[in-house]
TORMARVEX-763293 format. One record per residue: z, y, x of N, C-alpha, C, CB in turn; residue number from 1; chain. Coordinates in nm, 4 decimals. Glycine has a CB too. Layout:
BEGIN
NODE  n.z  n.y  n.x  ca.z  ca.y  ca.x  c.z  c.y  c.x  cb.z  cb.y  cb.x  seq  mol
NODE  Z  Y  X  Z  Y  X  Z  Y  X  Z  Y  X  NUM  A
...
END
This chain:
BEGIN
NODE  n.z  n.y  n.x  ca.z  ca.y  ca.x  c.z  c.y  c.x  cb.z  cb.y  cb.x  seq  mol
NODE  -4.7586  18.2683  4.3986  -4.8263  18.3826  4.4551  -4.7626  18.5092  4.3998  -4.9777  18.3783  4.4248  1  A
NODE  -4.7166  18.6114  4.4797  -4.6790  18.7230  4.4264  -4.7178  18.8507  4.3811  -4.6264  18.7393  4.4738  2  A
NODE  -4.7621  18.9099  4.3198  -4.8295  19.0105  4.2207  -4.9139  19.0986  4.3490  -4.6961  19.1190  4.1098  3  A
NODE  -4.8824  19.1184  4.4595  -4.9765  19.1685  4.5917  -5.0213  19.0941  4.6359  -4.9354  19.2269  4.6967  4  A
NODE  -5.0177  18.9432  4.6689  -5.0783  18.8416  4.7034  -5.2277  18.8638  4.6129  -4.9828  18.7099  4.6756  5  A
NODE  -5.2047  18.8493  4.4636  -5.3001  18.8214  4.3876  -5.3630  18.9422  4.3625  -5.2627  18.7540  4.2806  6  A
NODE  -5.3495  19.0693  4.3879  -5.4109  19.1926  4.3926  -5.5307  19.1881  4.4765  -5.3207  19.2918  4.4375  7  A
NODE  -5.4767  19.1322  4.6440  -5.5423  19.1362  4.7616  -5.6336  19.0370  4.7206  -5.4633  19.1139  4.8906  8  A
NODE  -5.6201  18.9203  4.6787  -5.7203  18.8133  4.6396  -5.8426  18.8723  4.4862  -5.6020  18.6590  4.5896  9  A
NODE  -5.7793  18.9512  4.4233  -5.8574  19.0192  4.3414  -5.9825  19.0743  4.4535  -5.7633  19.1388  4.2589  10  A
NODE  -5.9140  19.1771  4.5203  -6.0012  19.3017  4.6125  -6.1147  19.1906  4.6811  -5.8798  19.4065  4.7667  11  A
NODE  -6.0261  19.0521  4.7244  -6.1615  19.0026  4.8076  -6.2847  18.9311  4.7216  -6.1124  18.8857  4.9224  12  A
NODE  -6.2222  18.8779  4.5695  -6.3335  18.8484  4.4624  -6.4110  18.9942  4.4317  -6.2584  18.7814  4.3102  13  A
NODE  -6.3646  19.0936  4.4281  -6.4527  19.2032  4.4096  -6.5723  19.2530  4.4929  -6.3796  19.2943  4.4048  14  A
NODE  -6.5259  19.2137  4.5939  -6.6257  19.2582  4.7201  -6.7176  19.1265  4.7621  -6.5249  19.3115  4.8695  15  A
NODE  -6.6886  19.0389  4.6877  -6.7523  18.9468  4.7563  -6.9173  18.9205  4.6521  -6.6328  18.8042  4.7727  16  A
NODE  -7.0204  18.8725  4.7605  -7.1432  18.8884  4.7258  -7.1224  18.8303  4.5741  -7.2500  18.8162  4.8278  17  A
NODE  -7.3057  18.9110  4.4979  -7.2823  18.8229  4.3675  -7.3473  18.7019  4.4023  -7.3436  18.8829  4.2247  18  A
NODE  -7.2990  18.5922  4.3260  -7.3728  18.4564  4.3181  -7.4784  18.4253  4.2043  -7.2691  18.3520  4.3049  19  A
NODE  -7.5596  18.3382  4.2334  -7.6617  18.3605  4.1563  -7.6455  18.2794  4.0047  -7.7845  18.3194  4.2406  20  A
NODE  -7.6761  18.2312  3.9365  -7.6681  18.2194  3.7894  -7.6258  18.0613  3.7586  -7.8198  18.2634  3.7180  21  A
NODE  -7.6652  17.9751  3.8977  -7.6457  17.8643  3.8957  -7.5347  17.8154  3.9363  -7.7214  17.8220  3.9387  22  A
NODE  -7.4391  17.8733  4.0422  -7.2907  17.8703  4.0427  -7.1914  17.9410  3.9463  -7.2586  17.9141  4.1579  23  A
NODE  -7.1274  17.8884  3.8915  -7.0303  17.9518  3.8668  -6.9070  17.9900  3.9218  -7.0160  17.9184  3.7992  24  A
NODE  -6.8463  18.1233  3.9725  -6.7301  18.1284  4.0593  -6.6512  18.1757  3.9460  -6.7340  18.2224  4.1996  25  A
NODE  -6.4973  18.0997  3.9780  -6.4159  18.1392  3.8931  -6.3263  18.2063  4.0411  -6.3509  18.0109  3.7760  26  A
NODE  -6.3212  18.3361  4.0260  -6.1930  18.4208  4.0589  -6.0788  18.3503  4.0838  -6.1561  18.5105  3.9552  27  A
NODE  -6.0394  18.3543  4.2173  -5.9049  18.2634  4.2765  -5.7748  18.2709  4.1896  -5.8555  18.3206  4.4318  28  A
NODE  -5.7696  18.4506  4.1821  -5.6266  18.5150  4.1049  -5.6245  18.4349  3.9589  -5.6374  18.7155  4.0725  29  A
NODE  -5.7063  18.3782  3.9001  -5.6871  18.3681  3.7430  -5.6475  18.1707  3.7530  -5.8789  18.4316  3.6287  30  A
NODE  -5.6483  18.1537  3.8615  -5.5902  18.0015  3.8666  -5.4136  18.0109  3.8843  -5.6688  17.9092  4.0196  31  A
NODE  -5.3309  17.8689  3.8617  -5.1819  17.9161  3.8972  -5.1957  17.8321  4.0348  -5.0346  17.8660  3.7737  32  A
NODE  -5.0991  17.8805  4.1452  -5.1151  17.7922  4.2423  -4.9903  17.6779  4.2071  -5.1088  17.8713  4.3912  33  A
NODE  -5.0403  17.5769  4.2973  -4.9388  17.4529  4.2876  -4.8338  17.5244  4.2968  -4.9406  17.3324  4.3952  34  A
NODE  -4.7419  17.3884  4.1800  -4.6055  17.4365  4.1751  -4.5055  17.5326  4.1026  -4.5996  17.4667  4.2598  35  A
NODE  -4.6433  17.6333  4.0793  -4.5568  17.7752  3.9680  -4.6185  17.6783  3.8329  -4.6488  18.0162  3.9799  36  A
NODE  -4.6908  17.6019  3.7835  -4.7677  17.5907  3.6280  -4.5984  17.5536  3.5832  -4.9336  17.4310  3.5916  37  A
NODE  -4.5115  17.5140  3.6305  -4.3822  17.4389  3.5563  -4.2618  17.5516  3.5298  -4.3134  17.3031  3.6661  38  A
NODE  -4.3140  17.6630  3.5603  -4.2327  17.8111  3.5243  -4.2836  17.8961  3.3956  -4.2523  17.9208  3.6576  39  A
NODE  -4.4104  17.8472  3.4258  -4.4931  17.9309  3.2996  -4.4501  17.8979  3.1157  -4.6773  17.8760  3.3222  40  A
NODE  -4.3439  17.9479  3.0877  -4.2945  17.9423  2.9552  -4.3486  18.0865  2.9004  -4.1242  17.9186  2.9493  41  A
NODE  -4.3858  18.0177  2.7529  -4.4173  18.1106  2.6408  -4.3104  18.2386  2.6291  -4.4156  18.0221  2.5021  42  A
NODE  -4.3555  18.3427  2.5246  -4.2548  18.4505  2.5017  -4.1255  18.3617  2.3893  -4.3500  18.6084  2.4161  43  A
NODE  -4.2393  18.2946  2.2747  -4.1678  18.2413  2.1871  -4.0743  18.1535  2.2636  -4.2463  18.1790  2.0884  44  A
NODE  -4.0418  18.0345  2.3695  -4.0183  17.9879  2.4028  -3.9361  17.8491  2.3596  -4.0107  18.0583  2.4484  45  A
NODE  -3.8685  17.7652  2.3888  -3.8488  17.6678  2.2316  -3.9433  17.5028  2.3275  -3.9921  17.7772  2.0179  46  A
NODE  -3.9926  17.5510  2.4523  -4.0344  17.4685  2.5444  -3.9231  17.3731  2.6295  -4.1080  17.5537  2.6275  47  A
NODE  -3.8091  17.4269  2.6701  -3.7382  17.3521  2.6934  -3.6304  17.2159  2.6414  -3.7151  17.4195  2.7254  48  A
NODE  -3.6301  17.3321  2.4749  -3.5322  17.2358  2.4141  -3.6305  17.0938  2.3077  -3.4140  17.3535  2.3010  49  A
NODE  -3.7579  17.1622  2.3365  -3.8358  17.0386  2.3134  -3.8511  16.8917  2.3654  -3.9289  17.0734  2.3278  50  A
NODE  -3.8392  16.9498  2.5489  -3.8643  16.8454  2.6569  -3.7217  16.7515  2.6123  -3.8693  16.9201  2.8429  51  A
NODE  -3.6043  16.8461  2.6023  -3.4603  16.7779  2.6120  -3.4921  16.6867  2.4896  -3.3075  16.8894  2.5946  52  A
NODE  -3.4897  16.6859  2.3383  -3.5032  16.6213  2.2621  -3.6075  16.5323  2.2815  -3.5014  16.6807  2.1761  53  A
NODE  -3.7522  16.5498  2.3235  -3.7884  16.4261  2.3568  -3.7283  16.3119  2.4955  -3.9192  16.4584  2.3681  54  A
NODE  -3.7030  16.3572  2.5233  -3.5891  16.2541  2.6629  -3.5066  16.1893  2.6174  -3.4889  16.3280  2.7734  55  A
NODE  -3.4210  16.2685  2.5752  -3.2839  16.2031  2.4711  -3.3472  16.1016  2.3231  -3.1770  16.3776  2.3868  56  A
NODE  -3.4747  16.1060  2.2754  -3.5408  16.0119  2.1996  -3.5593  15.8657  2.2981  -3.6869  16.0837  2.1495  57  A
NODE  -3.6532  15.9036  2.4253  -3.6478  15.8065  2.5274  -3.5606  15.7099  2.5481  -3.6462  15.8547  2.6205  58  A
NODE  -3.4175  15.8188  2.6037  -3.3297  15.7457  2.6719  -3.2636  15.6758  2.5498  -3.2357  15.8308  2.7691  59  A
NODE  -3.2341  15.6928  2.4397  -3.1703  15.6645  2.3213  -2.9684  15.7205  2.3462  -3.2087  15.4697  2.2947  60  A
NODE  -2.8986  15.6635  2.3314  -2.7694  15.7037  2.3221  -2.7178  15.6368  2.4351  -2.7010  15.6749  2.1932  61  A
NODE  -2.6354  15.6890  2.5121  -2.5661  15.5748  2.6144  -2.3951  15.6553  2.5976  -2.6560  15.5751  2.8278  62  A
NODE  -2.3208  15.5021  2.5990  -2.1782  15.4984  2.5941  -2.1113  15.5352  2.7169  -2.1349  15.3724  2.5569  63  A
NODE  -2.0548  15.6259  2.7317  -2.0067  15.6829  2.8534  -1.8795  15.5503  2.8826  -1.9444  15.8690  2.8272  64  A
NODE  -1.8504  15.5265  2.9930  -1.6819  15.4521  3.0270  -1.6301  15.5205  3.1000  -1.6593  15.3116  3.0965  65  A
NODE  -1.5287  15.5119  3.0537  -1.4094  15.6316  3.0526  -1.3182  15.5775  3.1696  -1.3097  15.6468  2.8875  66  A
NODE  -1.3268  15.4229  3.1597  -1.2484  15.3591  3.2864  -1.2656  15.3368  3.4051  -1.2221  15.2679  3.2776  67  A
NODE  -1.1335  15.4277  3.5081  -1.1982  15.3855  3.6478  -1.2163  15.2616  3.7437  -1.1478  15.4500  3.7176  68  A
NODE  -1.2250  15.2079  3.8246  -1.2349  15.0805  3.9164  -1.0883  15.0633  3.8536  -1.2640  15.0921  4.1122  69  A
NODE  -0.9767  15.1052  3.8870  -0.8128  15.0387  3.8785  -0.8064  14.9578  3.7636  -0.6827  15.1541  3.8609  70  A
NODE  -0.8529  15.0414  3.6413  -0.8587  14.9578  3.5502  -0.9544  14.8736  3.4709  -0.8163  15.0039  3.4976  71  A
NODE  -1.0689  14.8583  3.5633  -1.1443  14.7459  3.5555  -1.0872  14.6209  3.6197  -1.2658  14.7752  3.6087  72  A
NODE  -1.0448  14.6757  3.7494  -1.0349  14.5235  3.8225  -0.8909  14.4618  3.7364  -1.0044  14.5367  4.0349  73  A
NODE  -0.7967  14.5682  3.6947  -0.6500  14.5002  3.6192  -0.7172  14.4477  3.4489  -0.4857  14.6651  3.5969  74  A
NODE  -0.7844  14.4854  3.3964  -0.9285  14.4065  3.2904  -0.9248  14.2669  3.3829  -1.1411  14.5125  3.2991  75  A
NODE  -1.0104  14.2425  3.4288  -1.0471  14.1019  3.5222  -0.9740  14.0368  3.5499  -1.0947  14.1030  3.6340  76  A
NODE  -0.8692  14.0943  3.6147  -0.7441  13.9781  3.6777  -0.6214  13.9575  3.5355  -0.6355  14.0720  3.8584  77  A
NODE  -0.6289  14.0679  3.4613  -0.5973  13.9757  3.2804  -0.6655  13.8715  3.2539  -0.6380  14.0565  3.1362  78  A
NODE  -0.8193  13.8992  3.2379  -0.8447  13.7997  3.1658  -0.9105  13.6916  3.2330  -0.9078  13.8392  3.0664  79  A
NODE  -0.8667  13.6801  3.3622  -0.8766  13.5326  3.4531  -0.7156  13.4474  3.4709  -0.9394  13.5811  3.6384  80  A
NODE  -0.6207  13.5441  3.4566  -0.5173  13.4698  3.3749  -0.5118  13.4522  3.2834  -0.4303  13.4898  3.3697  81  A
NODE  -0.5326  13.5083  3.2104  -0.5451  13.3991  3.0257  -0.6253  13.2838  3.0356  -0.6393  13.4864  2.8728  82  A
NODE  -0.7179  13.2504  3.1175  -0.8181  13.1570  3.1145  -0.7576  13.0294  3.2195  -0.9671  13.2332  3.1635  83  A
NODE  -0.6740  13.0947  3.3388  -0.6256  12.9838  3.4215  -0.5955  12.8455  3.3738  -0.5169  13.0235  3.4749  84  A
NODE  -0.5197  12.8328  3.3249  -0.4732  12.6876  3.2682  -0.5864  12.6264  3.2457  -0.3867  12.6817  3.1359  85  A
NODE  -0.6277  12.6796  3.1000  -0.7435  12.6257  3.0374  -0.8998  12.5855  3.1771  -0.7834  12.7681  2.9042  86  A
NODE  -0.8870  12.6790  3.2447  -0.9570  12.6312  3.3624  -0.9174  12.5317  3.4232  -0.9668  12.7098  3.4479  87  A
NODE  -0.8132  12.5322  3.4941  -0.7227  12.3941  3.5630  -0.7720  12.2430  3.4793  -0.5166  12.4218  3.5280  88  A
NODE  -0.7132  12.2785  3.3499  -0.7170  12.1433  3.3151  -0.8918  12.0988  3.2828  -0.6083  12.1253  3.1761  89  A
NODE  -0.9918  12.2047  3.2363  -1.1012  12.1661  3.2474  -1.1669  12.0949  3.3654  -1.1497  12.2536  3.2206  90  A
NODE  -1.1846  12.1468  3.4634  -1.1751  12.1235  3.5843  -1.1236  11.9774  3.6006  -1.0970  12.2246  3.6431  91  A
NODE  -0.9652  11.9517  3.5825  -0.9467  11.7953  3.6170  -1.0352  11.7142  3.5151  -0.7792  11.7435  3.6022  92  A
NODE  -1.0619  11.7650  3.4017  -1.1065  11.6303  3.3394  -1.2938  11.6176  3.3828  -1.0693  11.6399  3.1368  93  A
NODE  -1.2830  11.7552  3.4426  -1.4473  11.7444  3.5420  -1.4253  11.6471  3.6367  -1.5021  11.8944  3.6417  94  A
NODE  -1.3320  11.6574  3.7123  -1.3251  11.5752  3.8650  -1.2730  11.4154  3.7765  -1.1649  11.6648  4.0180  95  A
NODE  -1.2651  11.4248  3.7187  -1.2072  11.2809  3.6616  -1.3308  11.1871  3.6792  -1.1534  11.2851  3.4843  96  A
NODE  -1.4617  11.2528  3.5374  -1.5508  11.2002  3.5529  -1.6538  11.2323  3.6253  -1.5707  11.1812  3.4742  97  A
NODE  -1.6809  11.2585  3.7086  -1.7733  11.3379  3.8718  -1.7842  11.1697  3.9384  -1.6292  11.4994  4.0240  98  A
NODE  -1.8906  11.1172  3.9805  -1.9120  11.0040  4.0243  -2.0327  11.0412  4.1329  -1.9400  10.9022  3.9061  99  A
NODE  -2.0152  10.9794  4.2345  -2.1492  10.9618  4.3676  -2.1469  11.1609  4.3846  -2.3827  10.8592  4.2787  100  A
NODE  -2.0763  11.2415  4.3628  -2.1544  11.3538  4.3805  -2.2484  11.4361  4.2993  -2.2095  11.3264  4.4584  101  A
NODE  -2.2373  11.3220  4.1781  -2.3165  11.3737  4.1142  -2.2388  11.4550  3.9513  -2.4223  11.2548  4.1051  102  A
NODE  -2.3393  11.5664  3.9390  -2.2491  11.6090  3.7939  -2.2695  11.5132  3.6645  -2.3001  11.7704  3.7362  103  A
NODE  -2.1161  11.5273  3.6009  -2.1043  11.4179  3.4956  -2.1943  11.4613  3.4020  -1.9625  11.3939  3.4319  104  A
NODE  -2.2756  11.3310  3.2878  -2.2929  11.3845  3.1867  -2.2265  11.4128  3.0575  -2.3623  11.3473  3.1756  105  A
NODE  -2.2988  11.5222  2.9850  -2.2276  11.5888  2.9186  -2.1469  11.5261  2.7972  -2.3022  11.6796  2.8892  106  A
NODE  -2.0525  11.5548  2.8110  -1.9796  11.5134  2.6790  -2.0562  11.4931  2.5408  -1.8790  11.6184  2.6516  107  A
NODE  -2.0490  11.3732  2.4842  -2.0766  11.3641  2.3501  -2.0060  11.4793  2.2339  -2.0343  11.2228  2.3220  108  A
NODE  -2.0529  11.5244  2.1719  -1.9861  11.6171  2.0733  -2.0637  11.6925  1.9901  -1.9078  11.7061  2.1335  109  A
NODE  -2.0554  11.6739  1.8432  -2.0777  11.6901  1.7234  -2.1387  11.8485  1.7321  -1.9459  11.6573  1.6357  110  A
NODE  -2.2611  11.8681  1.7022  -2.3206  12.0317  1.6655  -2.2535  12.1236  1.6352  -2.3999  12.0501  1.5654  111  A
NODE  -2.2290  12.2433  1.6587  -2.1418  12.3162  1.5963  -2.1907  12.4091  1.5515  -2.0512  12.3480  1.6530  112  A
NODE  -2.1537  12.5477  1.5443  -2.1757  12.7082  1.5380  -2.1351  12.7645  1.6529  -2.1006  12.7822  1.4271  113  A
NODE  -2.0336  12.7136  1.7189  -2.0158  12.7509  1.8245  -2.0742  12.7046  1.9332  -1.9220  12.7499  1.8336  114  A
NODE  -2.1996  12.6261  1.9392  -2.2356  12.6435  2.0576  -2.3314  12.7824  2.1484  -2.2908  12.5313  2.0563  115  A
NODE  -2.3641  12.7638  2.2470  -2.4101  12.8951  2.3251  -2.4936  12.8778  2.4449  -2.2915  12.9730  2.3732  116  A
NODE  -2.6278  12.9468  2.4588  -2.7105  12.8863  2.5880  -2.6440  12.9691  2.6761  -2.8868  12.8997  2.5972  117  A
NODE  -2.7022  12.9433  2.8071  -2.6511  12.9826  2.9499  -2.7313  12.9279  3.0396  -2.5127  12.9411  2.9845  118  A
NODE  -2.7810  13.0027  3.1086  -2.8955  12.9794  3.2333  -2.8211  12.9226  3.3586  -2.9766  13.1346  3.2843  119  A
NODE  -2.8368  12.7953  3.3981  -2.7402  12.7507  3.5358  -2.8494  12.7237  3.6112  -2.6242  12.6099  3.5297  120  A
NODE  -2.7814  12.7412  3.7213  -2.8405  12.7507  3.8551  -2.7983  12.6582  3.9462  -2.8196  12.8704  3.9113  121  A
NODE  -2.8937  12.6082  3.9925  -2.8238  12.4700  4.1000  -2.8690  12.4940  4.2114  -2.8644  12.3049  4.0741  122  A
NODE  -2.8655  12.4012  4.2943  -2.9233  12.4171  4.4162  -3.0618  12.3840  4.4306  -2.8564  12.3504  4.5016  123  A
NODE  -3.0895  12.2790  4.2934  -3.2478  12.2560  4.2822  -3.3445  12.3467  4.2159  -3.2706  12.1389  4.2149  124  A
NODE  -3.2496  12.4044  4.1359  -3.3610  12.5281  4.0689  -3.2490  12.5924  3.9519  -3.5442  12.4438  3.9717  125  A
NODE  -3.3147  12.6006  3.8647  -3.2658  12.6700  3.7148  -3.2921  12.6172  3.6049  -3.3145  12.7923  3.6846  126  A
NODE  -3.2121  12.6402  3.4821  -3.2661  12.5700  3.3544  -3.1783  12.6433  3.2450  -3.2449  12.3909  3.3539  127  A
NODE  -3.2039  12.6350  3.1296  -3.1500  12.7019  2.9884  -3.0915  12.5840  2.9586  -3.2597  12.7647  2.8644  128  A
NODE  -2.9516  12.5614  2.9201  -2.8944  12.4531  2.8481  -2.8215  12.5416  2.7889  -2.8269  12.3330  2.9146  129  A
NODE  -2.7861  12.4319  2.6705  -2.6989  12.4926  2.5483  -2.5733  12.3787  2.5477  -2.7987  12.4995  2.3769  130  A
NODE  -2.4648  12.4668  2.5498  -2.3151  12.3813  2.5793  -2.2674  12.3766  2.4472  -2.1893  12.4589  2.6871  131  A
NODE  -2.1944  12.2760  2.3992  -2.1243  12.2715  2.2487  -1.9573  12.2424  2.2925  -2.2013  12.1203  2.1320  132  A
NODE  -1.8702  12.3592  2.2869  -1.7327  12.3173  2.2897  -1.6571  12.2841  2.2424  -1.6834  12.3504  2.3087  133  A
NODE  -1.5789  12.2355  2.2902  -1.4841  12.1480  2.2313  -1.4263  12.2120  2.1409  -1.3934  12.0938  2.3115  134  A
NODE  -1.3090  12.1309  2.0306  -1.2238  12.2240  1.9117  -1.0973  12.2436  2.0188  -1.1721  12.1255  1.7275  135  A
NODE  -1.0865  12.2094  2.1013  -0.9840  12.2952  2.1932  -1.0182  12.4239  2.3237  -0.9108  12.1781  2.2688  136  A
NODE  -1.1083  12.4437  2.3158  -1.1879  12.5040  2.4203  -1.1789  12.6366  2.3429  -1.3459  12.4362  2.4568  137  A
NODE  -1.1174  12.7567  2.4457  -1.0973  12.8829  2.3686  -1.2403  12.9482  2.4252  -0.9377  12.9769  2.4070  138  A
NODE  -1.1785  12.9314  2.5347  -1.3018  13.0548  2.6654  -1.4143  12.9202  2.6568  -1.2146  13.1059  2.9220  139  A
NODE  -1.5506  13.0110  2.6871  -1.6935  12.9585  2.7585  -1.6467  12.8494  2.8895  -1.7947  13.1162  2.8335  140  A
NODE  -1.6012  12.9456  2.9260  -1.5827  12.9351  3.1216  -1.5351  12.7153  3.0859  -1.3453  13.1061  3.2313  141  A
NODE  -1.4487  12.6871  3.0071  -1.3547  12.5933  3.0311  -1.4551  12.4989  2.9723  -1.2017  12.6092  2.9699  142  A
NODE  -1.5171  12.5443  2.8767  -1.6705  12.4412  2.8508  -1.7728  12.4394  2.9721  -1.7754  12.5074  2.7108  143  A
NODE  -1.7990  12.5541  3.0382  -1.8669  12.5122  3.1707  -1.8059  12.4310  3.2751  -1.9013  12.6209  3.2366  144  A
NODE  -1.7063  12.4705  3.3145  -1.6387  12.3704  3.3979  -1.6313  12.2452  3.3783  -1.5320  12.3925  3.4110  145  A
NODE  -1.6244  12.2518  3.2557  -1.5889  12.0331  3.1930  -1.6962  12.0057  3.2474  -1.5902  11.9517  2.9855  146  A
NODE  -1.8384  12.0312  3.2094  -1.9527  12.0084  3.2664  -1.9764  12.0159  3.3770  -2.0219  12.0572  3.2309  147  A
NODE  -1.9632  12.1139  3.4918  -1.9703  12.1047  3.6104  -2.0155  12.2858  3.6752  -2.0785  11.9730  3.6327  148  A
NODE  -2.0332  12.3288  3.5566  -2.0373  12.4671  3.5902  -1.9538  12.5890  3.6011  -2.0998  12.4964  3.5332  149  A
NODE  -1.9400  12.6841  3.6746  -1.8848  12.8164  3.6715  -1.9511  12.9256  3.6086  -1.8641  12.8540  3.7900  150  A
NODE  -1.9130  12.9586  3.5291  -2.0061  13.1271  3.4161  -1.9636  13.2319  3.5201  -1.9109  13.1945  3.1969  151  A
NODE  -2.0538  13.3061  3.5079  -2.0413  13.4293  3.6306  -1.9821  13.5606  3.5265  -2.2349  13.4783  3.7236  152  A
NODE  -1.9565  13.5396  3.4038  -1.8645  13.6040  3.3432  -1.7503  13.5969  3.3099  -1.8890  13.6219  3.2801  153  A
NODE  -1.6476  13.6625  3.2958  -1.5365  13.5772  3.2462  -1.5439  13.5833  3.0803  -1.3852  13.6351  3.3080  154  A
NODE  -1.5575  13.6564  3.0063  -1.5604  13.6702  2.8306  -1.6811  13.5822  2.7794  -1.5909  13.8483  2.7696  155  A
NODE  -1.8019  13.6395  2.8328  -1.9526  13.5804  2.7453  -2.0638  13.5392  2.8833  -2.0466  13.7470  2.6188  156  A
NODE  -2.0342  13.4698  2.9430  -2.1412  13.4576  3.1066  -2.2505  13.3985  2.9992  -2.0789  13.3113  3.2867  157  A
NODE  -2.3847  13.4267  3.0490  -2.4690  13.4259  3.0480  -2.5113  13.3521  3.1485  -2.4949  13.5149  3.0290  158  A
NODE  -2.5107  13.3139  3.2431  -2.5333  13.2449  3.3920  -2.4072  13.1652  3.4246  -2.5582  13.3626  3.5203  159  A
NODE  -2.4547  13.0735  3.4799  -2.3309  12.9796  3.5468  -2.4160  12.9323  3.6757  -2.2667  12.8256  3.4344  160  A
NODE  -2.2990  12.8678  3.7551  -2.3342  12.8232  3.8811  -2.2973  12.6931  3.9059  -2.2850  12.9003  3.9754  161  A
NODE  -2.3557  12.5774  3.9614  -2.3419  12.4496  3.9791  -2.2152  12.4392  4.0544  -2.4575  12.3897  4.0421  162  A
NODE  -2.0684  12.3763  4.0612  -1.9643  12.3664  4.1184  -1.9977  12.2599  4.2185  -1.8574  12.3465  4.0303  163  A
NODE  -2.1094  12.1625  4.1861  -2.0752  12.0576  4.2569  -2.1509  12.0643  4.4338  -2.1257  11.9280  4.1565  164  A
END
């Protein structure tokens, strides 16, 4: 509302009948209308850089990436060649033991530190299993595959997908 807006709205609270003791009228001009209350800063002021520091508490810190698509996708297609082989040959010794269609079970092999869960997904549903790799097994991916799965990551998948 602009300073004649709220003059004229004064003049019509002035003129207007008195009310009796049991209403109370509050004067239109002394309300803010929608929309201006988010302008109304103090003289001291010190309101804004308050809001910013609490947000930035919120949001906590985030790591900017500096890298564009080109060198994400040349990231990916590195490190799906480093993994090729080791995929290949996982893979055959999957199809080796793969019987009726069905996925092999899992390799016998000694507890480690290195093992790691991973949520797979089949066509029947989902489940949390924990894979233990081999002492030749560099990448995840080549321990999922022996088994029958694909990791939807290439470094650390978290998820895999049923191959069969």
């Amino acid at each position: 509302m602009s300073s004649e807006d709220r003059a004229l709205v004064e003049e019509m609270d002035a003129s207007a009948p008195p009310m009796d003791h049991q209403h109370i009228y509050e004067a239109a001009y002394t309300s803010m209308p929608p929309g201006e209350e988010g302008f109304d800063l103090s003289h001291e002021g010190g309101e804004h850089e308050v809001f910013e520091e609490f947000v930035h508490k919120l949001a906590g810190v985030r790591h900017i990436d500096h890298r564009n698509r080109r060198n994400q996708v040349q990231l990916r297609n590195k490190q799906w060649a480093e993994q090729y082989e080791d995929l290949v040959n996982a893979y055959l010794q999957y199809s080796e033991q793969e019987q009726e269609g069905l996925v092999a079970e899992g390799m016998i092999v000694e507890e480690t530190e290195r093992e790691f869960q991973v949520e797979v997904v089949d066509i029947f549903g989902r489940k949390t299993c924990t894979f233990a790799p081999l002492m030749i097994d560099i990448y995840a991916n080549a321990t999922l595959i022996r088994e029958g799965y694909i990791g939807t990551s290439l470094v650390h998948p978290t998820t895999a997908i049923s191959i069969r």
